[in-house]
FIBA-749161 format. One record per residue: residue in three letters; x, y, z of N, C-alpha, C in turn. Coordinates in steps of 0.1 Angstrom, whole numbers, plus 5000, padded with zeros to 4 digits. Atoms other than C-alpha are relative to their C-alpha. Example, Ala and Ser with C-alpha at 12.3 -4.5 7.8 and 13.67 -1.06 7.14 Angstrom:
% FIBA-749161
ALA500949885000512349555078500950125000
SER499149895000513749895071499250115008
% end
This chain:
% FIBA-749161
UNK499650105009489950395067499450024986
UNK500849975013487350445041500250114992
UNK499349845011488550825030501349954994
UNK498750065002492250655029499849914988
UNK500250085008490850405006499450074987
UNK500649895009488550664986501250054994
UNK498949945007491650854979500849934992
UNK498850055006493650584968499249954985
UNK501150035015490650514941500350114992
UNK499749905007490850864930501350014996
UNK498949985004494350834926500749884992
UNK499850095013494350554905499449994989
UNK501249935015491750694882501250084994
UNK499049875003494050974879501249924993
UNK499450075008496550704868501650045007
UNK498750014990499050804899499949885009
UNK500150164996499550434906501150035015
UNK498850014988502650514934499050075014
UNK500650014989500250754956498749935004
UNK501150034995497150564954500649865007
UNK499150074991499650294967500050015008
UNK499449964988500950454994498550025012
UNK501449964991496750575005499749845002
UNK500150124998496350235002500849895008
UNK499650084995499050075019499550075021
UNK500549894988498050375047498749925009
UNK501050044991494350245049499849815003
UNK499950154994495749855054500150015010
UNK499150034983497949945084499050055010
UNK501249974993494950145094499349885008
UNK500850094998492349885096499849894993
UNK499750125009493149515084498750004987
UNK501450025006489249545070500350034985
UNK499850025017491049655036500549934995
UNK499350095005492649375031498649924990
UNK500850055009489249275017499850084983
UNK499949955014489949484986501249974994
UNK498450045007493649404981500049914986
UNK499550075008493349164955499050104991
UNK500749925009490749404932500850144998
UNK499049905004493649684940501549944995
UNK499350045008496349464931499649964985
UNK500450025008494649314902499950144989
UNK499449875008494449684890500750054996
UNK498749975005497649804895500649934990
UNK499750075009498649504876499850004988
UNK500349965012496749564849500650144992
UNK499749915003497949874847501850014993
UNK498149974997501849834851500449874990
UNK499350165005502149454832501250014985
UNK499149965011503549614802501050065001
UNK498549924998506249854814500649935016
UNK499750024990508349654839500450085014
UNK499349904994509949984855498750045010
UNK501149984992506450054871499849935011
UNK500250094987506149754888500550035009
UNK498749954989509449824902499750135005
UNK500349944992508350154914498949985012
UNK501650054987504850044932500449915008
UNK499750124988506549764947500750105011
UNK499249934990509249984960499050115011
UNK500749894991506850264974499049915007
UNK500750034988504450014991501149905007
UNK498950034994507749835006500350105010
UNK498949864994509250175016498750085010
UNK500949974993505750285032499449905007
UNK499850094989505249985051501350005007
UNK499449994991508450015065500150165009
UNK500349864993507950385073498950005014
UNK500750004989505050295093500449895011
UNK499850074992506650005111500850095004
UNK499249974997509350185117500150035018
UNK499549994986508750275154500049885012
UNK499550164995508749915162500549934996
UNK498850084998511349815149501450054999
UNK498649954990513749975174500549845005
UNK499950104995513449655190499249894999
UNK500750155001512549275186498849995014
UNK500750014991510549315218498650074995
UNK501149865007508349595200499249944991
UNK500750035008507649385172499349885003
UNK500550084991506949085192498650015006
UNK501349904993504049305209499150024988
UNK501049905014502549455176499949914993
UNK500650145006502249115160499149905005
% end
């Protein structure tokens, strides 16, 4: 969880806001425990993106599209997700 999260620092230094997303939305589904940074990585991104709307629209979409990537193998079925909630 903590390298997942490391990465996603370095890659928002670097000012690749979509993969430090994605390492980030990685080390949520990991272990809920980064949910205690979410708002100091949102609050960043934000700062980052507030001016060009098109950005937003990409970060949202890629941590959308990588939460459903990882849900994906439960939700074959309502029973599945039922379970994993």
């Amino acid at each position: 969880m903590l390298g997942l999260t490391l990465y996603s620092i370095i890659c928002l230094e670097k000012g690749k806001l979509e993969l430090g997303s994605i390492f980030y939305v990685m080390a949520l589904h990991f272990k809920v425990m980064s949910l205690y940074y979410a708002l100091a990585f949102f609050i960043y991104i934000l700062s980052k993106t507030y001016k060009e709307p098109k950005k937003v629209i990409y970060v949202g979409i890629t941590v959308i599209s990588t939460t459903l990537i990882i849900w994906l193998p439960w939700l074959t079925d309502i029973k599945l997700v039922q379970e994993a909630i």
